[in-house]
C-alpha angles and dihedrals in degrees: 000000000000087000091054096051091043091058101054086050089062085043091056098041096046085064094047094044096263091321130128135173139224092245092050097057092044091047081053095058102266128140125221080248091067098040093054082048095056094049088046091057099041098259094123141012125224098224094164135004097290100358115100136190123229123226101341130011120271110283108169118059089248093062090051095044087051085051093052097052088046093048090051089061128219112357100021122130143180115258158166115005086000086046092044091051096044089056083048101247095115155013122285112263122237091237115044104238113217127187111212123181097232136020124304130169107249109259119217106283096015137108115209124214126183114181138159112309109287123229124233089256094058097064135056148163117256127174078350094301115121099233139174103272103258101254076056091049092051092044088060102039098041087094092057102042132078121248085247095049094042089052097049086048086050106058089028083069094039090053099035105018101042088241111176132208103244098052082071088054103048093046092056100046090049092052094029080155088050099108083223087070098080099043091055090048098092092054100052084081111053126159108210131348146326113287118240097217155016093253085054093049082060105067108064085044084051095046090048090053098050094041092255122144121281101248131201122256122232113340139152122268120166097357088303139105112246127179115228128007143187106202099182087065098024085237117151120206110199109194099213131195139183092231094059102030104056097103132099081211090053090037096063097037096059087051087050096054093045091057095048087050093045085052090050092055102260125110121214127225114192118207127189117207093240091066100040086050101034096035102017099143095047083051094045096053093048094053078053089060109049078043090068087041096061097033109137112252117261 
């Protein structure tokens, strides 16, 4: 009997990342007796009041975060810095931060939120957690965060989370007083597709700062994917480095695609970091330049 117990307990926990609760033991037959038992023995492990581990304490942030849903009962849900580290967009926090929908009393090791009600789209599962969906998460997190972080979050979820544009929207104009709101605001707009790195999030901010153009991230020319690209003068702006360009794999592709995208009309400039950060106003002059080269006649 104890076996068998013993073994729906491992079922359960395998599901809820070596958790258990209170409620569940008690659902599979056992007494508070046995359950004080087990914890005596080293069976289980009372992490929070009525959340217990299984075999061993918790020992990742993701056990403890799965605890600590758990531990804030029905309705509860990861979010904000643990939300934004569980979609893989940051490091784990030192406190688990849980939304509830009413008022609980903080547990050890846990934040407590308690926004507006939450619709049914801004919340998921997610490696079996329940978590805030992640235009939500970044909604939440957008005050904490830097520009450069936020925009790196940002297009992190629209490359690997299937973020859309208009998610964003709709969770700022539903929380237009959340001090999330403005800081997603520059983001609601965007022309083309989510970046693929930090050096990539730089150049519109370096073209706005040297009166170039605004250009357009990450779209398609030619069938292929280009970084960066100013329609209006059918100018590609490929932003190369040594780490992803090494290859000889890498290295005829990329002259492969240059010469698709010529065919189709449009010339490549390829531009290194080190040049855009140690020389930036000599590289920015000369883009001006090829600008007004390529200008389309009055």
């Amino acid at each position: 009997m104890h076996w068998a117990a013993d073994r729906a307990i491992a079922a359960i926990a395998v599901r809820q990342h070596g958790n258990v609760t209170h409620d569940q033991l008690l659902k599979l037959g056992l007494s508070a007796r046995q359950i004080e038992y087990r914890v005596k023995i080293g069976r289980i492990f009372r992490v929070h009041r009525g959340v217990y581990a299984v075999g061993r304490p918790p020992q990742r942030a993701i056990e403890r975060a799965a605890a600590a849903v758990l531990a804030c009962g029905a309705g509860a849900a990861l979010s904000h810095q643990s939300a934004l580290a569980l979609w893989g967009l940051g490091k784990w926090p030192w406190v688990t931060h849980v939304i509830v929908p009413r008022n609980r009393r903080p547990r050890e090791g846990i934040k407590v939120h308690q926004p507006n009600p939450l619709l049914p789209r801004d919340l998921r599962t997610h490696n079996n957690i329940r978590v805030t969906s992640p235009a939500r998460t970044l909604l939440d997190c957008a005050p904490t965060l830097t520009t450069k972080t936020l925009t790196r979050a940002v297009n992190d979820s629209r490359r690997t989370l299937r973020l859309r544009p208009h998610q964003l929207k709709d969770i700022a104009e539903r929380n237009p007083r959340h001090p999330g709101t403005s800081r997603l605001k520059p983001f609601l707009d965007l022309k083309g597709g989510p970046t693929r790195s930090e050096w990539e999030d730089a150049f519109p901010e370096f073209c706005k700062r040297h009166g170039l153009p605004e250009p357009t991230m990450s779209v398609t020319v030619a069938g292929h994917e280009v970084d960066a690209l100013f329609p209006h003068h059918r100018l590609i702006v490929e932003l190369d480095s040594w780490q992803f360009h090494q290859t000889r794999t890498s290295f005829e592709h990329d002259r492969d695609r240059d010469a698709d995208t010529l065919a189709a009309g449009h010339a490549t400039v390829r531009l290194t970091w080190e040049r855009m950060h140690e020389r930036p106003r000599r590289e920015a002059e000369r883009l001006q330049k090829i600008l007004q080269g390529r200008a389309d006649p009055p």
